[in-house]
C-alpha positions as CSV (number, residue, x, y, z in Angstrom):
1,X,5.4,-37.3,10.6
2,X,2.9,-34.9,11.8
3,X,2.4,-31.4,10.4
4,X,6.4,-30.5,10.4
5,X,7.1,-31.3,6.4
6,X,4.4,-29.0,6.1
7,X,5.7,-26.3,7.9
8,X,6.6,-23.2,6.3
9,X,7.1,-19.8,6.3
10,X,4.9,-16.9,4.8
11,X,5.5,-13.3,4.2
12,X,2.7,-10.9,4.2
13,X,2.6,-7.3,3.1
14,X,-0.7,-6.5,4.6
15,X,-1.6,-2.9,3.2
16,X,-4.8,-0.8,3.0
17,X,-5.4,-1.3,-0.4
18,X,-3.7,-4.9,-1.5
19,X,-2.5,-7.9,0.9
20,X,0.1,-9.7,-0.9
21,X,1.1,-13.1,0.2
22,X,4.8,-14.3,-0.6
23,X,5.4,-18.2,0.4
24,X,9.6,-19.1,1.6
25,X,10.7,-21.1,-1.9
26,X,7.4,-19.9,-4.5
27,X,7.7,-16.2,-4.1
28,X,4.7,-14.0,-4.6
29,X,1.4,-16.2,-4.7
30,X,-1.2,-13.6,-3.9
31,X,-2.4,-10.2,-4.7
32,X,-5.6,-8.8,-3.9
33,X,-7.7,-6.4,-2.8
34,X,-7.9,-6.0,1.1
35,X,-11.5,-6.2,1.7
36,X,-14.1,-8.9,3.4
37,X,-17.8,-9.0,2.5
38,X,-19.6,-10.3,5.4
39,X,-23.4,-11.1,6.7
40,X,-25.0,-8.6,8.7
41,X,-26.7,-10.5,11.1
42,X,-24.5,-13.2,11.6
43,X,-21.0,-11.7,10.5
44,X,-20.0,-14.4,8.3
45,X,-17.8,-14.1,6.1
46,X,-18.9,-14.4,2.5
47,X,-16.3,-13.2,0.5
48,X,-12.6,-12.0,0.5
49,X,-9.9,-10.5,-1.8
50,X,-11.3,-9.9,-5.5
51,X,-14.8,-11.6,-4.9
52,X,-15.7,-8.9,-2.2
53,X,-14.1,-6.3,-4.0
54,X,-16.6,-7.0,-7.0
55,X,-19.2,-6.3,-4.4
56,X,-18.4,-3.3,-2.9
57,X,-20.9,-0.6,-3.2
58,X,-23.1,-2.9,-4.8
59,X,-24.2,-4.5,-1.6
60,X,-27.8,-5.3,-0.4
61,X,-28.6,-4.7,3.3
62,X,-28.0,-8.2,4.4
63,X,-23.9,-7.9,2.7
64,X,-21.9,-5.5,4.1
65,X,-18.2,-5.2,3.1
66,X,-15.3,-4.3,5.2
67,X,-11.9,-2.4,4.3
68,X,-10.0,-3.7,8.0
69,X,-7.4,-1.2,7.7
70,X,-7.6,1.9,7.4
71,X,-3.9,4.3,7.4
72,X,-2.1,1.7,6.9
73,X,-3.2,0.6,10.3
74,X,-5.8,-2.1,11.6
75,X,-8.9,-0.7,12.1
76,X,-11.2,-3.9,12.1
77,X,-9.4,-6.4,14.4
78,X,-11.5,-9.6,14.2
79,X,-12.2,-8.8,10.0
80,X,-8.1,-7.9,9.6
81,X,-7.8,-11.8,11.1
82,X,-10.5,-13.4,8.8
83,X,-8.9,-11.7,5.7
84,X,-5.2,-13.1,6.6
85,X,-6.6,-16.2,7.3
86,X,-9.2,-16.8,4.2
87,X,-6.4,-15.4,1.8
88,X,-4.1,-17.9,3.1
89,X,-6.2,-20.6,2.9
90,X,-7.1,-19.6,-0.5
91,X,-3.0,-20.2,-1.7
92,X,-2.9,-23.2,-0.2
93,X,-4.8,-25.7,2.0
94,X,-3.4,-28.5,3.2
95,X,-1.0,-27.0,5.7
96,X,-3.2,-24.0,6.9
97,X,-2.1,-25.7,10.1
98,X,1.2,-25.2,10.1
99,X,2.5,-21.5,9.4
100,X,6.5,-21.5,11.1
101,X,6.9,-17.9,11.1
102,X,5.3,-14.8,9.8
103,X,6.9,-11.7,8.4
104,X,4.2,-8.9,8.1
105,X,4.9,-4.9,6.6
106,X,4.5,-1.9,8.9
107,X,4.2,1.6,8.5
108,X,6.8,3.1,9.9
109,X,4.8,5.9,12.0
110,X,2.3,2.9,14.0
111,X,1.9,2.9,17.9
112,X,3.0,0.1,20.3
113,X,-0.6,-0.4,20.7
114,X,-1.0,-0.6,16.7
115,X,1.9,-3.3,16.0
116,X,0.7,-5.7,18.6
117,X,-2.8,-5.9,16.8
118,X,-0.7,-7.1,13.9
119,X,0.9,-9.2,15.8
120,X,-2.3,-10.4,17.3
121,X,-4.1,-11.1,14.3
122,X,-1.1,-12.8,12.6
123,X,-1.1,-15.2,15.6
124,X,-4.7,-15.7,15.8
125,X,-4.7,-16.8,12.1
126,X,-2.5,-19.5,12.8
127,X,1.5,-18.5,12.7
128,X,3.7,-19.6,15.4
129,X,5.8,-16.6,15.3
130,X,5.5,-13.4,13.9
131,X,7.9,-10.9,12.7
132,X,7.5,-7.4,11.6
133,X,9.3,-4.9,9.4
134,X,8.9,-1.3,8.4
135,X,7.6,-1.2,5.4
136,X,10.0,1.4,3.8
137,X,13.0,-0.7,4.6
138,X,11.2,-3.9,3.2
139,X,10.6,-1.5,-0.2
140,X,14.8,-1.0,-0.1
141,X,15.0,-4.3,0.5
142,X,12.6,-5.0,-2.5
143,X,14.4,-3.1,-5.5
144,X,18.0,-4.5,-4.5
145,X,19.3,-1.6,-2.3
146,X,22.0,-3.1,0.1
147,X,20.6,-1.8,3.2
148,X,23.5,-2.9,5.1
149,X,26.0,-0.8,4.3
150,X,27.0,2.8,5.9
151,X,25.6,5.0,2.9
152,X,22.0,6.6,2.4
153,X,19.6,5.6,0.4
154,X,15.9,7.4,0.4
155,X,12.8,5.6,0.0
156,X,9.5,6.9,-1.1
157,X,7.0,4.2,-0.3
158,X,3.3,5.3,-1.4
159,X,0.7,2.5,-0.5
160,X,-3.1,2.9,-0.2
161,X,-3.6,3.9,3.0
162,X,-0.2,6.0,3.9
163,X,2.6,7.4,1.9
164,X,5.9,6.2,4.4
165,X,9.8,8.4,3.6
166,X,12.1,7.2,4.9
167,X,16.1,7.1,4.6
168,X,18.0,4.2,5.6
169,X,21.6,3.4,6.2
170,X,23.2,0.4,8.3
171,X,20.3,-1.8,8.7
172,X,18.4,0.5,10.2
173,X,16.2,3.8,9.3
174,X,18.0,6.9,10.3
175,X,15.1,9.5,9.7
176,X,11.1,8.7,8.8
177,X,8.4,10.2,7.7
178,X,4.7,9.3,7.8
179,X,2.0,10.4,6.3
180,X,-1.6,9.3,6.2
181,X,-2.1,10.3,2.2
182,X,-1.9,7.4,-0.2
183,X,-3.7,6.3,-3.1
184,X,-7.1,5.6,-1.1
185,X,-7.1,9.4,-0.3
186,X,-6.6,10.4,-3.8
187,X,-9.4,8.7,-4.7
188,X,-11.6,10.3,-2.2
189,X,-10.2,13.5,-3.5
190,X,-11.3,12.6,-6.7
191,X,-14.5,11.6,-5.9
192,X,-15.1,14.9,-4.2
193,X,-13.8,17.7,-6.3
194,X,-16.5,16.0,-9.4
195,X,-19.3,16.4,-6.4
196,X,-18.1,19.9,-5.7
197,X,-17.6,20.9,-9.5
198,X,-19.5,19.2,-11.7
199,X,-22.2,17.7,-9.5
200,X,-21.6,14.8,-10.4
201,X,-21.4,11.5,-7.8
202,X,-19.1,8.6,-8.8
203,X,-18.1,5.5,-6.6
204,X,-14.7,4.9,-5.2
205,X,-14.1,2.3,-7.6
206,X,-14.6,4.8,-10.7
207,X,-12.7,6.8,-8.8
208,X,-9.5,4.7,-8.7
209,X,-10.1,3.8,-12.2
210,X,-10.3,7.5,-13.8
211,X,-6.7,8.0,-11.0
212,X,-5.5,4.9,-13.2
213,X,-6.1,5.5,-16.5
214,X,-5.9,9.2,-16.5
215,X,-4.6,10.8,-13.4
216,X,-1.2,12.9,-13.4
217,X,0.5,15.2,-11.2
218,X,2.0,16.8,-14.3
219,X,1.1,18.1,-17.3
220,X,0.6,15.5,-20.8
221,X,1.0,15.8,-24.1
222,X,-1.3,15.1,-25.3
223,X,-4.4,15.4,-22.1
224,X,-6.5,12.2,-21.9
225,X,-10.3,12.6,-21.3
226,X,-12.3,9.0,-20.1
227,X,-15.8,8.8,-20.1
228,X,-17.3,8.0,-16.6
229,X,-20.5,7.4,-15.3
230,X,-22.0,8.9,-12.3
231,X,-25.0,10.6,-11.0
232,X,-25.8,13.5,-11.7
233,X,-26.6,15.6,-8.2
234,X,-28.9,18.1,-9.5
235,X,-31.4,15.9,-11.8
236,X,-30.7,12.6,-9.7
237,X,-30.3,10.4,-13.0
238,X,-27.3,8.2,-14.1
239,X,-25.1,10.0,-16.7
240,X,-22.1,9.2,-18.8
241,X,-19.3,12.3,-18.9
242,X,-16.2,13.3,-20.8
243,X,-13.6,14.2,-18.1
244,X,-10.5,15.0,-19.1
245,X,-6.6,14.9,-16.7
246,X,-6.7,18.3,-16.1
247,X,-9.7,17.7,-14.2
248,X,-8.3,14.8,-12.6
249,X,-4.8,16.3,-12.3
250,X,-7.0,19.7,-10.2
251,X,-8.3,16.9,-8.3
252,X,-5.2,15.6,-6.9
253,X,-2.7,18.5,-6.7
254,X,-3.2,19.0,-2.9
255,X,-2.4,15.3,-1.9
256,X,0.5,14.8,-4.6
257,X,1.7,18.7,-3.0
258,X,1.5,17.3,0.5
259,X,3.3,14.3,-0.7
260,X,6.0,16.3,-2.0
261,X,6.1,18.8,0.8
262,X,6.6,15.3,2.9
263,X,9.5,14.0,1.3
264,X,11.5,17.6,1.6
265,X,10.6,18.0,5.2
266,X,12.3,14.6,5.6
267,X,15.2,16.1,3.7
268,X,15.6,18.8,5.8
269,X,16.3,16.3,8.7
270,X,18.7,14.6,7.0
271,X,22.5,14.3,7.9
272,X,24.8,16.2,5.8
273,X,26.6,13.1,5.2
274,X,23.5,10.9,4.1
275,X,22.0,13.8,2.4
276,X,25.4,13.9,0.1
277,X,24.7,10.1,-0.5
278,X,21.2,10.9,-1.6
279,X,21.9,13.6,-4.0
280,X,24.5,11.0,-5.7
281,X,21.8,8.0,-5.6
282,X,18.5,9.7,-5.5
283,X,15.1,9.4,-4.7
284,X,13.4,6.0,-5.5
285,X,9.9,5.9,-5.6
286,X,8.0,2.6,-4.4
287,X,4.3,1.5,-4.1
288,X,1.2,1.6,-6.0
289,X,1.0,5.5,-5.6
290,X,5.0,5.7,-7.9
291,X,2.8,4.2,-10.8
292,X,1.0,7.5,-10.9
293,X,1.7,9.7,-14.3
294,X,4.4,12.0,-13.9
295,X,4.7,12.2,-10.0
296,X,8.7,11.5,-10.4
297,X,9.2,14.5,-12.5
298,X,7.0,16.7,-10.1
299,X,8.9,15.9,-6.8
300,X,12.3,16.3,-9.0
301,X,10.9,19.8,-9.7
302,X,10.4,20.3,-6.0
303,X,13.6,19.8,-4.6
304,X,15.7,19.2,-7.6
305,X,17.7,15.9,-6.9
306,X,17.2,12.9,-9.0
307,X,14.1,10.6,-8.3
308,X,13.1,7.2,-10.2
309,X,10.2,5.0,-9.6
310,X,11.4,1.4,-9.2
311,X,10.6,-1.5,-11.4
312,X,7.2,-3.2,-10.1
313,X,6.5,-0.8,-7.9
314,X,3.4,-2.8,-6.2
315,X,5.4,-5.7,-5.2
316,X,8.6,-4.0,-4.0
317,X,7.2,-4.5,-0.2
318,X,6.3,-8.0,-0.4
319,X,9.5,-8.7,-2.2
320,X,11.8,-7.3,0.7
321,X,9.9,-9.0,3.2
322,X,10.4,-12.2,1.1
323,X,14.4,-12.1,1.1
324,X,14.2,-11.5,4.4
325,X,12.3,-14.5,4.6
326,X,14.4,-16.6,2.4
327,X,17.5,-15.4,4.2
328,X,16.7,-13.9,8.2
329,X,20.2,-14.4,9.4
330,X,21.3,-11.7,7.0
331,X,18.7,-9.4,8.0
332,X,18.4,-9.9,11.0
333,X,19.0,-7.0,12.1
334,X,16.1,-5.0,9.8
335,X,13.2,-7.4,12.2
336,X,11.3,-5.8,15.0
């Protein structure tokens, strides 16, 4: 009997912001945030996913917590492997032993060097073999495109840590486009232009929520305000604001503008032929960063071909990695 019935096969889109987990026959069994509190001194872990997230900046000097990637990319190498490995654990425990194969996201701009920590940390947390797949094409794969045909499609994929273009035709992508810009960048961006303008200090996490609730890369009507608290640099004391999406929208204009200038530089490297395909099918628009207010109408302003965010933009990775999962024989080809 053994551990083979309990073999099985797992599909990990391991991003900067989110890991989601997507098990061969249950679909989608995990999202959280991708981030391990551990001990100081003895670098246990304490917490993973949503439990360290609740303690980050809120730590004491004996808890330290740890975002392992960073771009997109790993960053921490021995945390990246206790955080695949405790969120696995968490969906199911009885065959933590046994994981057949592994499917895990990539950018599409990441080193030799980069992919075989993946690899690396995948196999240390106990998979017997390990796939990967660019994470744009695992996004076209996500929403339904049929990747394997000979006609362009163009992919948008804005995650946490990197924002990845990239058009695809025949299984394979004929022109990418990477940049380090993604919704943990915005949120920086955020974070700095209130220290800069209104001396006012706010966390990362306020940061992401005020990008959330009110952030935009166009105008609204009509403008949101959201009260935030923060400190206030110049007296030192806790305060509560009004800050409204102008603000916010100020705030972000020269990472949405970068984003944007991105996406036509990949354009411009486009084949005639693909590019005719593209201005018939669009733009779509994947990943947390799509959900942001109005950032398909600014990028249709830019270079004036039709864009759409896809349906469940957050899971569109995971999803694509799962079919490939469910099915490798089809997609074979799309696996590095």
């Amino acid at each position: 009997m053994g551990f083979l019935n309990f073999a099985t096969d797992v599909a990990i889109d391991l991003g900067t912001a989110n890991t989601l987990i997507y098990i061969k026959g249950r679909g989608i069994v995990l999202n959280e945030p991708s981030i391990v509190a551990v001990h100081r001194s003895t670098r246990k872990v304490i917490a993973v996913g949503h439990e360290a997230q609740q303690m980050h900046e809120r730590t004491h000097r004996e808890i330290e917590t740890i975002r392992p990637l960073k771009d997109g990319v790993i960053a921490d190498f021995e945390v990246a492997e206790q955080l695949i490995r405790h969120l696995i654990r968490k969906v199911q425990t009885s065959w933590i032993t046994a994981i057949r194969r592994m499917v895990v996201c990539v950018p599409s701009g990441i080193t030799e060097v980069e992919k075989r920590a993946v690899r690396d940390s995948a196999e240390h947390a106990g998979a017997r073999q390990v796939y990967l797949i660019d994470e744009p094409m695992a996004a076209a794969i996500g929403i339904g495109l049929n990747v394997h045909e000979p006609v362009g499609n163009m992919i948008v994929d804005i995650g946490g840590g990197t924002t990845e273009i990239a058009v695809i035709a025949l299984s394979g992508i004929v022109i990418d486009e990477s940049i380090r810009i993604g919704g943990n960048e915005l949120d920086n961006a955020i974070v700095q232009y209130f220290k800069r303008n209104h001396n006012l200090l706010i966390g990362q996490r306020t940061a992401e929520r005020i990008k959330c609730e009110v952030g935009s890369a166009v105008e609204l009507d009509p403008e949101l305000e959201v009260s935030v608290k923060g400190r206030d640099l110049v007296s030192g004391i806790p305060k509560v604001r009004k800050i409204s999406s102008e603000d916010v929208r100020e705030a972000l204009r020269e990472g949405i503008s970068q984003i944007a200038a991105a996406v036509i530089r990949c354009l411009e490297r486009t084949p005639p032929e693909l590019g005719a395909d593209i201005l018939e099918r669009g733009i779509m628009l994947t990943g947390g960063g799509a959900l942001l207010k109005g950032l398909d109408t600014l990028i249709k302003g830019r270079v004036d071909l039709p864009v759409y965010v896809a349906e469940d933009p957050l899971t569109a990775v995971v999803r694509g990695t799962g079919a490939v999962l469910e099915d490798p024989e089809k997609y074979e080809k799309v696996l590095t």
